[in-house]
C-alpha positions in Angstrom: 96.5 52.7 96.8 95.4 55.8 98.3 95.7 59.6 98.4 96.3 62.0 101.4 93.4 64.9 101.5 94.8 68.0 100.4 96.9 69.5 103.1 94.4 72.2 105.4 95.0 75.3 104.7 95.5 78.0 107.8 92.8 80.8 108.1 93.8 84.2 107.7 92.4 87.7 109.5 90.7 89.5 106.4 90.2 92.9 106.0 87.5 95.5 103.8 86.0 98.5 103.7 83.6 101.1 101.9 81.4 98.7 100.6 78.8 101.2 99.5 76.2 98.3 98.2 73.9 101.4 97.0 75.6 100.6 94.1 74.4 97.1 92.2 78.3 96.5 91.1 78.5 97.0 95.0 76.4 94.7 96.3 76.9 92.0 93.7 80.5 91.8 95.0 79.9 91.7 98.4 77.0 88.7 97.4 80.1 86.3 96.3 82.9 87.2 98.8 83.1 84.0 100.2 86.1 82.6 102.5 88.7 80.7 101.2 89.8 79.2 104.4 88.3 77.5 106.8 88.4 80.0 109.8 89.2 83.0 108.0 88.0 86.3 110.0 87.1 89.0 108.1 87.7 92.8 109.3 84.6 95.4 108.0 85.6 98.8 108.6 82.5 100.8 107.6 80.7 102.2 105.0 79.0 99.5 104.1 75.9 101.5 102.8 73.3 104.3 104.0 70.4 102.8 104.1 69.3 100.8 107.7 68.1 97.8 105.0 71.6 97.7 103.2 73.6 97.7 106.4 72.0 94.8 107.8 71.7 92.6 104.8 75.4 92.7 104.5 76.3 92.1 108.2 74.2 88.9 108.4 75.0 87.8 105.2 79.3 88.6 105.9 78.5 86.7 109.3 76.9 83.5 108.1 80.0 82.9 105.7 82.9 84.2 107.9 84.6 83.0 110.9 84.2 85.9 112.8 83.3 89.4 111.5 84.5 92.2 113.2 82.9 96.0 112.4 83.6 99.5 112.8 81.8 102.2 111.7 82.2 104.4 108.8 80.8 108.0 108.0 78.0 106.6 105.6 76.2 104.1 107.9 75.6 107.2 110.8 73.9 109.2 107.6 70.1 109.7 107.8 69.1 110.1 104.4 66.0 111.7 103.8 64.4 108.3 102.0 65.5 105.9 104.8 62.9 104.7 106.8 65.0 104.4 109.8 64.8 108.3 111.1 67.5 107.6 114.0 70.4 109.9 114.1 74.1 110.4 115.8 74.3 108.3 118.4 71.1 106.3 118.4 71.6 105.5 115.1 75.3 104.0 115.9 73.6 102.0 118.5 71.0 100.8 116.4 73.6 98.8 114.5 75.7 98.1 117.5 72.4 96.2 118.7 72.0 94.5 116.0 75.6 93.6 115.6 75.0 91.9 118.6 72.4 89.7 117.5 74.1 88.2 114.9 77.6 87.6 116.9 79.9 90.8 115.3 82.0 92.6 117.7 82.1 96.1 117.4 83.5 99.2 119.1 81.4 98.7 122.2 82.2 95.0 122.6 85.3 92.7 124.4 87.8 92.9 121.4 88.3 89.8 120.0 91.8 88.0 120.0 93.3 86.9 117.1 94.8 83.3 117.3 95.7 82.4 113.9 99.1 82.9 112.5 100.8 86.0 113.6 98.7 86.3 116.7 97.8 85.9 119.3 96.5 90.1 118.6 93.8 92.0 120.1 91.5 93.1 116.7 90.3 96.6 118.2 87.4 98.4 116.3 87.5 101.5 116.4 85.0 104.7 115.9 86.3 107.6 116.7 85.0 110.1 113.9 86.9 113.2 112.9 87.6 117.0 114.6 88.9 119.0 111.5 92.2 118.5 112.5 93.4 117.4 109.5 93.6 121.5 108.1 95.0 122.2 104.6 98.6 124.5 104.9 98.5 127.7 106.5 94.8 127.5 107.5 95.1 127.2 111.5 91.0 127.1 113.0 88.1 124.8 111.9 86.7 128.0 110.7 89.6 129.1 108.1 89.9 125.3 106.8 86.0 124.9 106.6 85.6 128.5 105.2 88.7 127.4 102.7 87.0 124.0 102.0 83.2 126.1 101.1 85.1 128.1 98.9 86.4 125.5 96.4 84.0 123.5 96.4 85.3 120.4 98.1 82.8 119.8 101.5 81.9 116.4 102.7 78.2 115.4 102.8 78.4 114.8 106.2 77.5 118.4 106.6 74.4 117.7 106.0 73.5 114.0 106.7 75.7 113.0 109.5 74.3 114.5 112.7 76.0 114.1 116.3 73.0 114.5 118.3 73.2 114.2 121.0 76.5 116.5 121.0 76.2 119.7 120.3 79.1 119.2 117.0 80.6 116.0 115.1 83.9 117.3 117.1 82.6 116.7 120.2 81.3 113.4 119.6 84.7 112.1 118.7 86.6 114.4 121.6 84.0 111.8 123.4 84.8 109.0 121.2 88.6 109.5 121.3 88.6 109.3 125.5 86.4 106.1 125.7 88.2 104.7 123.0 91.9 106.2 125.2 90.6 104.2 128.3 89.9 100.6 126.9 92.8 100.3 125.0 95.5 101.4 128.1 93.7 98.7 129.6 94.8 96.1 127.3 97.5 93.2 128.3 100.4 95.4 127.9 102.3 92.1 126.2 99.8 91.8 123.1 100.0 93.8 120.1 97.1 94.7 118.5 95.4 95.5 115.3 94.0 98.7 115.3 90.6 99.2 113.2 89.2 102.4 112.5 87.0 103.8 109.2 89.2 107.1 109.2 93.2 106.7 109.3 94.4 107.0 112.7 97.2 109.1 111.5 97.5 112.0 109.0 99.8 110.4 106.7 97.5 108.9 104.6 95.8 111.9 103.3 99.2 113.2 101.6 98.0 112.0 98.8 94.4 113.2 97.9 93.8 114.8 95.3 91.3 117.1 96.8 93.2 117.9 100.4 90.8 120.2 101.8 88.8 116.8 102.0 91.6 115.6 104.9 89.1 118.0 107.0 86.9 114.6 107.1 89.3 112.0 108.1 91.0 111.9 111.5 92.1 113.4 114.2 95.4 114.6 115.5 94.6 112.9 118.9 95.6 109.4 117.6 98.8 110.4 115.9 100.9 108.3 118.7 98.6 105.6 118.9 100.4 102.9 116.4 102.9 103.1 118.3 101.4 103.5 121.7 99.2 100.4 121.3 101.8 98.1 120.0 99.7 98.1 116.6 100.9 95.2 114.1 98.9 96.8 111.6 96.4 99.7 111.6 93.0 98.9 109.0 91.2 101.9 107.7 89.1 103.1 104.5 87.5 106.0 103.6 90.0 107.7 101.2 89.1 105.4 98.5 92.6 104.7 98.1 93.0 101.2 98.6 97.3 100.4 99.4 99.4 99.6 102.5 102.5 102.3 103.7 104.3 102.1 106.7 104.5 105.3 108.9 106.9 104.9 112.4 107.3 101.2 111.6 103.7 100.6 111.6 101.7 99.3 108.4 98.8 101.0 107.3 96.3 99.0 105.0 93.4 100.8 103.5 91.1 98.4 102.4 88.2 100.2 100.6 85.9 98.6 98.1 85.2 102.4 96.5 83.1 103.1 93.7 82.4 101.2 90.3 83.7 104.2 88.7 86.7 104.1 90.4 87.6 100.9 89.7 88.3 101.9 86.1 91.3 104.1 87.2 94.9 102.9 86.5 95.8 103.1 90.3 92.6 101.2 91.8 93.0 97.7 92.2 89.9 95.7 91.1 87.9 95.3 94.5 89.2 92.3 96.8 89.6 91.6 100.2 92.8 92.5 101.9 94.9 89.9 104.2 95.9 91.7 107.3 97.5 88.7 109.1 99.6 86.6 108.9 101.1 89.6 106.7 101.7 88.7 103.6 104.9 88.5 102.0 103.8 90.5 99.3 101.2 93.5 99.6 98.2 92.2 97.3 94.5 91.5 97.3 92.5 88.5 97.6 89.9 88.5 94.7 86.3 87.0 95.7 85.3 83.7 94.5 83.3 84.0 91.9 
């Protein structure tokens, strides 16, 4: 008598975000996300940690296991905290990683963008970095200078302020203006019959942010320049973080999946799924997570 082998199962394009290993909860989780199929990609976009040390121990570790990793990067990797001994900043510091990305076989925003084969492809997996302009201005407040003035006065200011430096731009808004037009030109040069999926730490569109609790924080988290890209780009599905607001909503016929990790206290909240890993394609019948094996 004998038995067939269990049936192979078909890999699946993975996405996660805001893994923030800093934190030992953190980086225990990322130590036993393993995947479950054989060929499974896996999508990281940003904020893995802030120190040089952190970010690299999670790339090459995330590249030995998966298929193919693809990263993007978030606000907290192009941080130069004061105790890191890696003293690069702005854009040095963004190549840093992209060079070492490179070593270890992850494409990132600089790279050819992978293709996704799988089921539900084939899709072009574009990562993204395009940063933020203070666009994204709370109600009636219509400069940078009213919204960040607004944001000072209650409290509410991202730390980038003071750790995230655009050098060699003269301000973070330049740097994306910069990242936004690079980013503009090698995606209209994409095979106008492939859809894509769009990767970028900060939501492409403004929709997402509807929901914070703090909204003067929005000031951090896009710009208005990508509104029309979704739909422009033929985007499948657009993967973000950043809010700390892990879900998926569709805005102009587009899904939206934020896929952050967040914080250990965060996970206690009613509304937080436990930390997981998201499937981005083929999509899922139903919108849940995939837990790590343990």
């Amino acid at each position: 008598m004998t038995t067939s082998a269990a049936p192979r199962r078909a890999p699946r394009l993975l996405g996660i975000s805001d893994l923030h290993i800093a934190y030992a909860e953190n980086r225990k989780f990322v130590d036993q996300l393993w995947p479950e199929h054989e060929g499974d990609w896996l999508i990281v976009a940003g904020d893995i940690g802030e120190m040089m040390r952190d970010v690299e121990w999670a790339l090459r570790t995330l590249a030995e296991r998966f298929d193919t990793v693809v990263w993007s990067p978030g606000n907290h990797e192009l941080w130069t905290p004061v105790d890191d001994p890696n003293r690069l900043r702005g854009e040095a510091r963004y190549r840093h990683i992209v060079d070492l990305c490179r070593d270890i076989g992850v494409p990132t925003p600089e790279d050819p963008f992978p293709v996704w084969r799988g089921e539900g492809g084939p899709v072009v997996v574009a990562p993204l970095f395009l940063l933020y302009d203070y666009t994204f201005r709370p109600e009636g407040k219509h400069t940078k200078k009213a919204a960040l003035e607004y944001a000072y006065e209650t409290g509410v200011v991202c730390t980038d302020e003071v750790l995230l430096h655009p050098d060699p731009y003269a301000t973070r808004e330049d740097w994306c203006r910069a990242r936004v037009a690079y980013s503009r030109e090698r995606l209209d040069a994409l095979d106008p019959q492939l859809p894509t999926v769009l990767v970028n730490h900060w939501p492409v569109v403004r929709e997402p942010t509807r929901i914070l609790h703090y909204p003067e924080f929005a000031l951090w988290c896009g710009t208005e320049a990508t509104a029309d890209w979704p739909v422009r780009y033929r985007a499948t599905a657009v993967v973000y973080g950043h809010l700390h607001i892990p879900r998926t909503l569709t805005h102009d016929g587009v899904r939206h999946v934020e896929v952050s990790v967040g914080y250990p206290r965060e996970w206690q909240r009613d509304w937080h799924p436990s930390p997981r890993l998201w499937q981005i394609l083929p999509e899922p019948e139903q919108v849940e997570g995939l837990r790590p094996r343990r």
